[in-house]
mmCIF file as gemmi writes it, N, C-alpha and C atoms, coordinates in Angstrom:
data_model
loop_
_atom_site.group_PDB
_atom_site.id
_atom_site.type_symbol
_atom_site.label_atom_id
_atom_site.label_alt_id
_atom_site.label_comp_id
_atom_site.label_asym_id
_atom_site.label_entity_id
_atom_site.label_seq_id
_atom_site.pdbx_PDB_ins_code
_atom_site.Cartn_x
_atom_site.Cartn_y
_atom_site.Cartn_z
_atom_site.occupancy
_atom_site.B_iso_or_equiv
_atom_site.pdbx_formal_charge
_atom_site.auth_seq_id
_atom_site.auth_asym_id
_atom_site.pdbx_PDB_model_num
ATOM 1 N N . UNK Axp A 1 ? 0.843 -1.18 0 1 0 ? 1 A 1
ATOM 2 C CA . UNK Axp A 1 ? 0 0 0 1 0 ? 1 A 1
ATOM 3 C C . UNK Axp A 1 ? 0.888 1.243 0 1 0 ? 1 A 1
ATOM 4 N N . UNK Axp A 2 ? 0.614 2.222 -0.919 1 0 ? 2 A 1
ATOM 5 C CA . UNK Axp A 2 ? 1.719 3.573 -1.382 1 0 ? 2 A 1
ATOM 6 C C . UNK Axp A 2 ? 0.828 4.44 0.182 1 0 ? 2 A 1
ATOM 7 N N . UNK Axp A 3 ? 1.487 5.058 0.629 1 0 ? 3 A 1
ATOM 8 C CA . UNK Axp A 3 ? 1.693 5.833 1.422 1 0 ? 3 A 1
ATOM 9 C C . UNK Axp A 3 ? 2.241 7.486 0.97 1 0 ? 3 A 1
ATOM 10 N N . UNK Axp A 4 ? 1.206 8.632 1.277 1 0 ? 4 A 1
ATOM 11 C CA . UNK Axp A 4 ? 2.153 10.153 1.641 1 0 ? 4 A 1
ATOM 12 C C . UNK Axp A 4 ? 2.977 10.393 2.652 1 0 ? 4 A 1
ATOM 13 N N . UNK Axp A 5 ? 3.132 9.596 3.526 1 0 ? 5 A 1
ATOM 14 C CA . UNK Axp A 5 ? 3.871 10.051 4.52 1 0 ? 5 A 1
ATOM 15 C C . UNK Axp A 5 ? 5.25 9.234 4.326 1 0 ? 5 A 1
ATOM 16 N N . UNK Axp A 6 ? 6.261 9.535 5.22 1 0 ? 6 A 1
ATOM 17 C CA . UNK Axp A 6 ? 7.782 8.936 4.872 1 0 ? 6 A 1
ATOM 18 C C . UNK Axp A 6 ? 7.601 8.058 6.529 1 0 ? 6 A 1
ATOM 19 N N . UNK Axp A 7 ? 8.082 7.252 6.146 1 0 ? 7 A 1
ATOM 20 C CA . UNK Axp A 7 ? 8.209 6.235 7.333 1 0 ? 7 A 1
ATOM 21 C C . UNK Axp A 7 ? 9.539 6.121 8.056 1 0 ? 7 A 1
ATOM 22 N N . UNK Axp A 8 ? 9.685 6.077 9.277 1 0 ? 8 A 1
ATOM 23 C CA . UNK Axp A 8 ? 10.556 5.77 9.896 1 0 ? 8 A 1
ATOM 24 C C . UNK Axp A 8 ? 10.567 4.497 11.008 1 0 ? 8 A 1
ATOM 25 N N . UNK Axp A 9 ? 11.992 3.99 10.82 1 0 ? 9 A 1
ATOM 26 C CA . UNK Axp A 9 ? 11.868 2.726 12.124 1 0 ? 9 A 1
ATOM 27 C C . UNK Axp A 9 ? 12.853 3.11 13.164 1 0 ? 9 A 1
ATOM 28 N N . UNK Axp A 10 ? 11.988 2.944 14.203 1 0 ? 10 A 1
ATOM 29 C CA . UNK Axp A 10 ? 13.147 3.611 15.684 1 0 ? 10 A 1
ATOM 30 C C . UNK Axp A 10 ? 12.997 2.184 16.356 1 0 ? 10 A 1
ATOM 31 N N . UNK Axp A 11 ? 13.981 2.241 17.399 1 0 ? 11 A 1
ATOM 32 C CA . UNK Axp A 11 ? 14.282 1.274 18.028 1 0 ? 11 A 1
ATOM 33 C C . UNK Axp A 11 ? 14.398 2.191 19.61 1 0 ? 11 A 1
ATOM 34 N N . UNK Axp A 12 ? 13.699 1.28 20.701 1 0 ? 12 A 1
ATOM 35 C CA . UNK Axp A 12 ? 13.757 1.766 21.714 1 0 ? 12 A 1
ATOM 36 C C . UNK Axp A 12 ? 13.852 0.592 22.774 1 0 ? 12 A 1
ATOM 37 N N . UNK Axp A 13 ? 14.127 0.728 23.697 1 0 ? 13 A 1
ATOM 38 C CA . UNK Axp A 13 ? 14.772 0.429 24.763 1 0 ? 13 A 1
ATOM 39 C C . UNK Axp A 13 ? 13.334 0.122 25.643 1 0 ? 13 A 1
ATOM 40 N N . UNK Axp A 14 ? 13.175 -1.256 25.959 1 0 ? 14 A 1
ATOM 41 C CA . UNK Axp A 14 ? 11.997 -2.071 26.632 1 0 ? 14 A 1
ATOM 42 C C . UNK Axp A 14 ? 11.29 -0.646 27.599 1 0 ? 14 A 1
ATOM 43 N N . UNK Axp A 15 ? 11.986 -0.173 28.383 1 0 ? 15 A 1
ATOM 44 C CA . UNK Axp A 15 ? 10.614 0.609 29.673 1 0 ? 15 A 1
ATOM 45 C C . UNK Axp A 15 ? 10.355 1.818 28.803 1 0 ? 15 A 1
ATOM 46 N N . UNK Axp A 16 ? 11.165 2.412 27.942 1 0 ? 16 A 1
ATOM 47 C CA . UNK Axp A 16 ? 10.81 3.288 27.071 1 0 ? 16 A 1
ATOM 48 C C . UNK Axp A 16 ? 9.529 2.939 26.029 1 0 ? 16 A 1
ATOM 49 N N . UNK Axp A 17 ? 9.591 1.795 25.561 1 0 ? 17 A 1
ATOM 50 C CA . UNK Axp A 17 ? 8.579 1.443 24.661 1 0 ? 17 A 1
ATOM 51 C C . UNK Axp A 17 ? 7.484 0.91 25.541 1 0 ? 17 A 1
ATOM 52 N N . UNK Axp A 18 ? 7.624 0.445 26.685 1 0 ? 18 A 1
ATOM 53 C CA . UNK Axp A 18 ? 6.423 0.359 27.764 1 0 ? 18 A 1
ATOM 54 C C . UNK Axp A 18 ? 5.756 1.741 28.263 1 0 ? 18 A 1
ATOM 55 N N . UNK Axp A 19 ? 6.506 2.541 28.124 1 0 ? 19 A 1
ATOM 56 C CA . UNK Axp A 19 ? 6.183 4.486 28.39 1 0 ? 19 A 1
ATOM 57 C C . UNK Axp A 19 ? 5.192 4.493 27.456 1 0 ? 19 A 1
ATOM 58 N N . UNK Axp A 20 ? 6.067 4.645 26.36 1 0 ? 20 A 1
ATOM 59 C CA . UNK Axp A 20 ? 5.664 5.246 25.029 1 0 ? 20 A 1
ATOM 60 C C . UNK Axp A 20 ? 3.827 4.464 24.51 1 0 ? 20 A 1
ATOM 61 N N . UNK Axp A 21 ? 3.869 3.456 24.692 1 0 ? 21 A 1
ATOM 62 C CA . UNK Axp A 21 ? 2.236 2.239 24.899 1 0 ? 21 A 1
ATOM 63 C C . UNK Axp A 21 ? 1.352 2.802 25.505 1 0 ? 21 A 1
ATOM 64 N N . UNK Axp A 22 ? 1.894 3.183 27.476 1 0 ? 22 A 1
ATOM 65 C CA . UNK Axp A 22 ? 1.079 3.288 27.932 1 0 ? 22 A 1
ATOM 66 C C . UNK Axp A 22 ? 0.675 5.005 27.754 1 0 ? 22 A 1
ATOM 67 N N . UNK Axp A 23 ? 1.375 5.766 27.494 1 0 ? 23 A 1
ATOM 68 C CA . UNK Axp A 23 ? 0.993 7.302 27.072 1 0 ? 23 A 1
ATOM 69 C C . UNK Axp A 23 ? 0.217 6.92 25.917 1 0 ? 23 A 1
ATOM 70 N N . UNK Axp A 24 ? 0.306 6.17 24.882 1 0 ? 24 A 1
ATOM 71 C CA . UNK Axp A 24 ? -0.523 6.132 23.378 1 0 ? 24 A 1
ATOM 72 C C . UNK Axp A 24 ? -1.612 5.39 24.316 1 0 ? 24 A 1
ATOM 73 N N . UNK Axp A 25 ? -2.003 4.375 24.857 1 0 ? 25 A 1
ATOM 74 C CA . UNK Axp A 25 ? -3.572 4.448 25.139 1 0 ? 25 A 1
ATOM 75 C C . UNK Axp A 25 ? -4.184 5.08 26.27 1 0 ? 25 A 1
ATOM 76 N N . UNK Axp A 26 ? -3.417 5.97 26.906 1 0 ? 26 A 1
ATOM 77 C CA . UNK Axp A 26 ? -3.708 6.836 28.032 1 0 ? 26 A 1
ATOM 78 C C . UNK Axp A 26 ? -4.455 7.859 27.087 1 0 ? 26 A 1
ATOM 79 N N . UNK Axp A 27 ? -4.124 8.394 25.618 1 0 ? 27 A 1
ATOM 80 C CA . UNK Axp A 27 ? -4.468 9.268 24.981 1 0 ? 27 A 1
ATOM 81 C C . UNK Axp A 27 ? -5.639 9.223 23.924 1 0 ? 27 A 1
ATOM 82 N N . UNK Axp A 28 ? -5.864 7.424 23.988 1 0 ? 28 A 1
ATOM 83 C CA . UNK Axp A 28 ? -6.66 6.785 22.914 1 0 ? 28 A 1
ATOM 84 C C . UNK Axp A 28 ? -6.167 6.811 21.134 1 0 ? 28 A 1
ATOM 85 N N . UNK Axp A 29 ? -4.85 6.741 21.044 1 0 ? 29 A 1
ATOM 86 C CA . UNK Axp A 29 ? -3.786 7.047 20.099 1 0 ? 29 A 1
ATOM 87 C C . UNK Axp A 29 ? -3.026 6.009 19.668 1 0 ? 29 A 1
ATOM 88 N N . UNK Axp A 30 ? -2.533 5.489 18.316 1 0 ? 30 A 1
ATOM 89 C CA . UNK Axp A 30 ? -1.545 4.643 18.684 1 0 ? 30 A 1
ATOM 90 C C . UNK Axp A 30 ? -0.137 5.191 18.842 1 0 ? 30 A 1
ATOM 91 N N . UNK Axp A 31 ? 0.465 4.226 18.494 1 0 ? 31 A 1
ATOM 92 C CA . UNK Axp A 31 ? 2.092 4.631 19.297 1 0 ? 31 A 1
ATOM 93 C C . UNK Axp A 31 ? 2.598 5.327 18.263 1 0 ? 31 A 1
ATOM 94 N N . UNK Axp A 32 ? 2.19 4.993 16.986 1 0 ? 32 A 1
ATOM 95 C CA . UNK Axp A 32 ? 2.632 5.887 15.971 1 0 ? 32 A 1
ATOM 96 C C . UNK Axp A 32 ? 2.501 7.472 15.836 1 0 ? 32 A 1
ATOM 97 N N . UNK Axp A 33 ? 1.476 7.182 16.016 1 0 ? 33 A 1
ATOM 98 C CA . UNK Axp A 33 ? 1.029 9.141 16.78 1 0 ? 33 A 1
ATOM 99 C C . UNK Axp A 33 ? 1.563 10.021 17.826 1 0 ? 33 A 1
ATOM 100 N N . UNK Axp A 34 ? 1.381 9.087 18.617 1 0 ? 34 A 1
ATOM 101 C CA . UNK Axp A 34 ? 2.023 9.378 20.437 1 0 ? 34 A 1
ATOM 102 C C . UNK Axp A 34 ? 3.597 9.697 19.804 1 0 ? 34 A 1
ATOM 103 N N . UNK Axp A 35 ? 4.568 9.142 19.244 1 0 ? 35 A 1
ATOM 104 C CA . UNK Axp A 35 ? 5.296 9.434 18.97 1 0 ? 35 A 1
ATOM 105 C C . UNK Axp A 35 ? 5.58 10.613 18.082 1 0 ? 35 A 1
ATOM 106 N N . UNK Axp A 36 ? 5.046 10.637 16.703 1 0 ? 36 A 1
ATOM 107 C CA . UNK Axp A 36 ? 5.138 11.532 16.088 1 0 ? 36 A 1
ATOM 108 C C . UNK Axp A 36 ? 4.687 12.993 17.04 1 0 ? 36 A 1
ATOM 109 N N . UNK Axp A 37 ? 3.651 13.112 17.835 1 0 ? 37 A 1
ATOM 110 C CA . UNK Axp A 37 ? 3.466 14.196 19.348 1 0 ? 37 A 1
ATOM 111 C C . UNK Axp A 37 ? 4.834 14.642 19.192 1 0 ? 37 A 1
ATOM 112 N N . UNK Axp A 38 ? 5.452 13.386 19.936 1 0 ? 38 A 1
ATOM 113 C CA . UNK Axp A 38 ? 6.577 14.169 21.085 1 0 ? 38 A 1
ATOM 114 C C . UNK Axp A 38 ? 8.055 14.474 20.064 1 0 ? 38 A 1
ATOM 115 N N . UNK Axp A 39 ? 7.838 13.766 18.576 1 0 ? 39 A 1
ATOM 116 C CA . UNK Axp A 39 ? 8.865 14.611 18.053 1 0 ? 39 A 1
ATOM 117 C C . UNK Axp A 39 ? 8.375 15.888 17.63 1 0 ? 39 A 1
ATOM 118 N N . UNK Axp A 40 ? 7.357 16.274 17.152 1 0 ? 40 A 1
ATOM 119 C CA . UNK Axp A 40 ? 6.89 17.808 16.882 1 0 ? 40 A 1
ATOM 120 C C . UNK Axp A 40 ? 7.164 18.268 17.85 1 0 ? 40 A 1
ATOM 121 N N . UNK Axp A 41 ? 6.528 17.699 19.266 1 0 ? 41 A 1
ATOM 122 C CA . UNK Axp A 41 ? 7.067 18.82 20.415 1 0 ? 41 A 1
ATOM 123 C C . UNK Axp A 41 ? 8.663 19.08 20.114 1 0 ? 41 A 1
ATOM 124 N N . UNK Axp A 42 ? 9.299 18.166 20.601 1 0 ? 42 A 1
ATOM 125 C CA . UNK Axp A 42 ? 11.193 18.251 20.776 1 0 ? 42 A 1
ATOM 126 C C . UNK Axp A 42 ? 11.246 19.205 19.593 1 0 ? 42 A 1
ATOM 127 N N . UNK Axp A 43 ? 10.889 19.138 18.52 1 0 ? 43 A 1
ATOM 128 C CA . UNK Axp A 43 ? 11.313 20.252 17.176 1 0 ? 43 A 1
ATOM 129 C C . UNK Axp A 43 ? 10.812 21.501 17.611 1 0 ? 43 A 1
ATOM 130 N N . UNK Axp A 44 ? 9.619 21.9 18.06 1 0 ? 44 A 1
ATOM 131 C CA . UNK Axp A 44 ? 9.439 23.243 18.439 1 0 ? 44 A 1
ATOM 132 C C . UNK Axp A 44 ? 10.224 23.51 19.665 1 0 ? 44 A 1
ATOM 133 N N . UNK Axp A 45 ? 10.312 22.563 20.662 1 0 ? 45 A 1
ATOM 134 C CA . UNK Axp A 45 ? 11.647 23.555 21.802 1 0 ? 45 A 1
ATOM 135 C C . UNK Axp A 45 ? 12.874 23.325 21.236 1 0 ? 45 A 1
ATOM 136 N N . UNK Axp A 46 ? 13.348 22.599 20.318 1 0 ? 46 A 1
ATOM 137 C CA . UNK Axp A 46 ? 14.468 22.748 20.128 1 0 ? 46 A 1
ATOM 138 C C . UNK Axp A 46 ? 14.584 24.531 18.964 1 0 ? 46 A 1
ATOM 139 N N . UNK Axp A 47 ? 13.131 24.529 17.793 1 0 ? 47 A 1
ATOM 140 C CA . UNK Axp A 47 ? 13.227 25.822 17.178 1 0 ? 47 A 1
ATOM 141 C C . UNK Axp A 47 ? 13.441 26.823 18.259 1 0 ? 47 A 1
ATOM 142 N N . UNK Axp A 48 ? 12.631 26.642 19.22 1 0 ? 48 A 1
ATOM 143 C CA . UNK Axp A 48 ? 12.042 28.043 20.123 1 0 ? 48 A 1
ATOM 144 C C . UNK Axp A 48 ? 14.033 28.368 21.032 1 0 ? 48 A 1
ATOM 145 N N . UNK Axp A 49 ? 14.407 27.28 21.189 1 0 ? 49 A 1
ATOM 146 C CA . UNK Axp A 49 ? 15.971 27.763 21.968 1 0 ? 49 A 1
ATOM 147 C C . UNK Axp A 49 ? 16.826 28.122 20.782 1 0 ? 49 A 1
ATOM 148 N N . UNK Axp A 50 ? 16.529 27.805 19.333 1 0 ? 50 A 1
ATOM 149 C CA . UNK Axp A 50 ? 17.301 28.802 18.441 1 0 ? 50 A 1
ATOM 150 C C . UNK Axp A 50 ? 17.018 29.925 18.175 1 0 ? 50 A 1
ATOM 151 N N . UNK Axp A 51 ? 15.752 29.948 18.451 1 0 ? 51 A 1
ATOM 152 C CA . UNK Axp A 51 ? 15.202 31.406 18.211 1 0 ? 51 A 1
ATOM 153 C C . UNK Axp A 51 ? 15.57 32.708 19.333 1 0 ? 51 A 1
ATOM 154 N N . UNK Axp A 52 ? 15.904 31.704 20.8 1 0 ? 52 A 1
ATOM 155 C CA . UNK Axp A 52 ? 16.319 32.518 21.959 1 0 ? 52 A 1
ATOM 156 C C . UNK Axp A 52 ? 17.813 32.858 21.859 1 0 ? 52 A 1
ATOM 157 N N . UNK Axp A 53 ? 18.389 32.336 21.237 1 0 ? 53 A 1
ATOM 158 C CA . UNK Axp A 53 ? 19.816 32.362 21.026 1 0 ? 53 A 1
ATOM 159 C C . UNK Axp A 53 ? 19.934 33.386 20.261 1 0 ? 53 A 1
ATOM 160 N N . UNK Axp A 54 ? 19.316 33.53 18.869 1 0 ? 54 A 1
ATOM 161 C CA . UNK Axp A 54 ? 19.392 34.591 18.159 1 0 ? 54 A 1
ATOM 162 C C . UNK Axp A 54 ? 18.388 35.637 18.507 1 0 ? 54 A 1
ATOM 163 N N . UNK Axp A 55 ? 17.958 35.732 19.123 1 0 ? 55 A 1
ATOM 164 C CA . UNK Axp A 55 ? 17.429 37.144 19.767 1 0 ? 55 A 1
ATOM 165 C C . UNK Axp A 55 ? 18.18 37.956 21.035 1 0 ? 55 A 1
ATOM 166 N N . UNK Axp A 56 ? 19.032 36.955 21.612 1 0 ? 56 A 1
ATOM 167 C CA . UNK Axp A 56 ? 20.248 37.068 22.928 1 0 ? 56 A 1
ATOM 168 C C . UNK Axp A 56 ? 21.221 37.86 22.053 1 0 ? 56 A 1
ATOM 169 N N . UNK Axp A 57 ? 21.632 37.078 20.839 1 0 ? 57 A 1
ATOM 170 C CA . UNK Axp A 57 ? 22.555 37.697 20.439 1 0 ? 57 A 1
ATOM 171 C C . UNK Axp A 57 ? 22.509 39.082 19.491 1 0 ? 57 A 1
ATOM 172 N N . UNK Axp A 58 ? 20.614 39.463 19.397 1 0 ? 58 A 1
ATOM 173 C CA . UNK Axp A 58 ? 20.78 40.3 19.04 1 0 ? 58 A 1
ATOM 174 C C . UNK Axp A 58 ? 20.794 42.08 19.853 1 0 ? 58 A 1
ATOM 175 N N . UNK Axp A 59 ? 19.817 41.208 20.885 1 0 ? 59 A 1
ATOM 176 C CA . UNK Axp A 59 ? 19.432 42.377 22.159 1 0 ? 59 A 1
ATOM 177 C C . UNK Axp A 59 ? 21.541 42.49 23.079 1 0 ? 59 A 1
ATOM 178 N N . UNK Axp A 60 ? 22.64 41.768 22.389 1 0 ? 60 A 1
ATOM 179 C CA . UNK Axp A 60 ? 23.442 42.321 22.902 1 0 ? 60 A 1
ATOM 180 C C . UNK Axp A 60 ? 24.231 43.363 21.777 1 0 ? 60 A 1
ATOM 181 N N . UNK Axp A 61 ? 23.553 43.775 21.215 1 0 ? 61 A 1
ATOM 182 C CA . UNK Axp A 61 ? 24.116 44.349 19.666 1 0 ? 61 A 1
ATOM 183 C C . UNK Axp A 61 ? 23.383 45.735 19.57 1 0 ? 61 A 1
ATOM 184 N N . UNK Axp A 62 ? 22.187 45.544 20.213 1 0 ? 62 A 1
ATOM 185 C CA . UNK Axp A 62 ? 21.063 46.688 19.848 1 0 ? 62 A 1
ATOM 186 C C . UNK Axp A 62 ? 21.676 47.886 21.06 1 0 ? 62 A 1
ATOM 187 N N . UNK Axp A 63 ? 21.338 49.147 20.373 1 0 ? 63 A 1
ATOM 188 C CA . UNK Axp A 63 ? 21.884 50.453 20.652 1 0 ? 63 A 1
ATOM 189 C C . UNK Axp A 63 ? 20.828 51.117 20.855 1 0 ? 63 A 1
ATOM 190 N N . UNK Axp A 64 ? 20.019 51.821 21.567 1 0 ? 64 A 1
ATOM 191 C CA . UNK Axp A 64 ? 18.821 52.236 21.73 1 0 ? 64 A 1
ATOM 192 C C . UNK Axp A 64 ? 19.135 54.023 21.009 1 0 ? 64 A 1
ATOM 193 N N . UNK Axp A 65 ? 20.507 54.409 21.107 1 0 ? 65 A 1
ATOM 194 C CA . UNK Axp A 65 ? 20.444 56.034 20.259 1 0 ? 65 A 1
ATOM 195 C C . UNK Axp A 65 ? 20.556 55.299 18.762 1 0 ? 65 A 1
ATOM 196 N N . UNK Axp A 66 ? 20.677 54.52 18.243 1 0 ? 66 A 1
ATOM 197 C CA . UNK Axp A 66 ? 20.687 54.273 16.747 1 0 ? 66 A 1
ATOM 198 C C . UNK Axp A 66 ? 19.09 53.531 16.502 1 0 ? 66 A 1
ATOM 199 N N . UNK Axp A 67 ? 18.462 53.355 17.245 1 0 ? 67 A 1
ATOM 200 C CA . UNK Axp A 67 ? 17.407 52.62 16.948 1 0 ? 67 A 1
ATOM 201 C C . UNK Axp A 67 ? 16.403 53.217 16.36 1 0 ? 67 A 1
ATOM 202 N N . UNK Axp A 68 ? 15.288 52.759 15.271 1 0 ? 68 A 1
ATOM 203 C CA . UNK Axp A 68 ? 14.486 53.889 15.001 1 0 ? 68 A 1
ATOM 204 C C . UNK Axp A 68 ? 13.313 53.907 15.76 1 0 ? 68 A 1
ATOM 205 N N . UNK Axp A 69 ? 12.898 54.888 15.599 1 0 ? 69 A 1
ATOM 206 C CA . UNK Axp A 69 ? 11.298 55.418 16.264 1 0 ? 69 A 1
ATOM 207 C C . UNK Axp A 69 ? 9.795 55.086 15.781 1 0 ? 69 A 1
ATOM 208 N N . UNK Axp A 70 ? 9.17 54.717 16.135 1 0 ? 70 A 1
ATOM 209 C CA . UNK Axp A 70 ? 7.924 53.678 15.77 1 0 ? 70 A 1
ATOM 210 C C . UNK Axp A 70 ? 7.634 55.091 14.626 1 0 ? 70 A 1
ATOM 211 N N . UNK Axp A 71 ? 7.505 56.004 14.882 1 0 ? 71 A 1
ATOM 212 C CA . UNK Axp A 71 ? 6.941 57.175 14.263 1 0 ? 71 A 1
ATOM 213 C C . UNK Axp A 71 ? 7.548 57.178 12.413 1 0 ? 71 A 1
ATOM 214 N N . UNK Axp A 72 ? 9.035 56.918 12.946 1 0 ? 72 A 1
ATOM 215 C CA . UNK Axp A 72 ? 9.789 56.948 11.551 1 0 ? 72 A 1
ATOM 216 C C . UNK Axp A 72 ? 9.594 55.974 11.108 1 0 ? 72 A 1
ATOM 217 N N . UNK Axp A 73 ? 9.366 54.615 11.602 1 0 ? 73 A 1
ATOM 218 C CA . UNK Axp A 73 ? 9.596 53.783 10.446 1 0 ? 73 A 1
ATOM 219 C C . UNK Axp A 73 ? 8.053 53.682 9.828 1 0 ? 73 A 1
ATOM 220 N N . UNK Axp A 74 ? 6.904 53.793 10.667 1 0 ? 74 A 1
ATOM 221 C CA . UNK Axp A 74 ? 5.839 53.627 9.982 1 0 ? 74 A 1
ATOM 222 C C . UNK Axp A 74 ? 4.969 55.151 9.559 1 0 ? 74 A 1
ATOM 223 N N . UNK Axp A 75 ? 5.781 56.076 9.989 1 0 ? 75 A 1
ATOM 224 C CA . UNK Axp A 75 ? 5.528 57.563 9.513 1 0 ? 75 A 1
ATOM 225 C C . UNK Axp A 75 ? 4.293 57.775 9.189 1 0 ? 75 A 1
């Protein structure tokens, strides 16, 4: 059967895959789902701490006498 989605095979470690079971029918989900969850989650905190990194590094750069004025830029 052709499939849209790309498949992956993980391998996990017995109490991990006993976790991972009992969270998928705690949720009424299978494990395939429950999983795919918690990698979307891990991808958005892992985006959201790049995004903090480059905003750290920009608020140490920013000059408040060179900065412009809400007035000027949208005049």
């Amino acid at each position: 059967m052709a499939t849209k989605s790309p498949r992956v095979t993980v391998v996990l470690e017995e109490p991990l895959y006993r976790w991972l079971r009992r969270t998928a029918r705690t949720r009424c989900v299978s494990i395939s789902c429950r999983l795919r969850d918690l990698v979307r989650e891990a991808f958005e905190l892992h985006e959201d701490r790049y995004w903090v990194k480059k905003a750290e590094a920009r608020l140490r750069t920013f000059d408040r006498k060179r900065a412009l004025r809400h007035g000027r830029v949208w005049g």
